[in-house]
N, C-alpha and C positions, 0 to 999 in steps of 0.2 A: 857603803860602797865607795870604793876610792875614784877621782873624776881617771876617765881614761888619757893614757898621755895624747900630747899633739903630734900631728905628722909634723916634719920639719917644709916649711913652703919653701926653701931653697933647692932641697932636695927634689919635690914634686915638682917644681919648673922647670929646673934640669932634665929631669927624666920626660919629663911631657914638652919638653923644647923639641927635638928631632922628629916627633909624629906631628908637632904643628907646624913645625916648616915641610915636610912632606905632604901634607891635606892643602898648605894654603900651596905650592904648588902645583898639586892636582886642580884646585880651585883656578886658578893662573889657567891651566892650559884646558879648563873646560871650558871658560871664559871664552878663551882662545879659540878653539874648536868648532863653538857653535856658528850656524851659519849666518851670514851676514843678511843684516835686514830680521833676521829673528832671536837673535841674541841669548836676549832673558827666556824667550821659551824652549831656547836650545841648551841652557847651562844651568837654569832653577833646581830643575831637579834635582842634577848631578850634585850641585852644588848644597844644599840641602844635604842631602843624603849624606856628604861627607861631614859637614855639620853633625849630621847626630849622632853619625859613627865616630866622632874626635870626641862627641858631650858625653855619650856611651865610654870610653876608654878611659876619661878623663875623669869622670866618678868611681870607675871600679878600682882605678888607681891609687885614687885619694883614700879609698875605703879600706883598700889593702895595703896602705901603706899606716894607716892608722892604727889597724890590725896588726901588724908587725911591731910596732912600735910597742902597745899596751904588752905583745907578748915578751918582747927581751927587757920589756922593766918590769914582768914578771917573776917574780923570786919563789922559786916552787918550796914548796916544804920539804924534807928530810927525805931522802930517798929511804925505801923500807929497809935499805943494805944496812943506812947508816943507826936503822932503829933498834935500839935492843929488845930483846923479846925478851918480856915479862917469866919470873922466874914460878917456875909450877911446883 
């Protein structure tokens, strides 16, 4: 079996750039949000949470970007159009 190709990492930091400045935003203003004097127990969660849903996006990305890639350096075989049928 041949090694499957790489994803391109320029590529996957580009596309996963816009959703991680959108989350560390969010992050920013849960920060923000929570009330004073209670802080961390006002924004953990939130904060977290957006954590795993960036680590979640962030894998299936990589996964299907990897995916892509083994398939277009894919070289499929002979379309049956292109096969001759055996003479009877």
């Amino acid at each position: 079996m041949e090694p499957m190709p790489k994803l391109s990492r320029e590529a996957y930091v580009a596309a996963l750039r816009e959703k991680t400045e959108a989350m560390l935003r969010q992050i920013a203003d849960a920060i923000n949000n929570a009330p004073d004097g209670d802080i961390i127990a006002g924004s953990e969660e939130k904060v977290r949470d957006l954590f795993a849903e960036l680590r979640q996006q962030a894998f299936e990305m990589g996964l299907q970007m990897r995916i892509d890639a083994a398939q277009a350096a894919f070289s499929p075989s002979e379309t049956s159009a292109d096969r001759q049928e055996p003479a009877q």
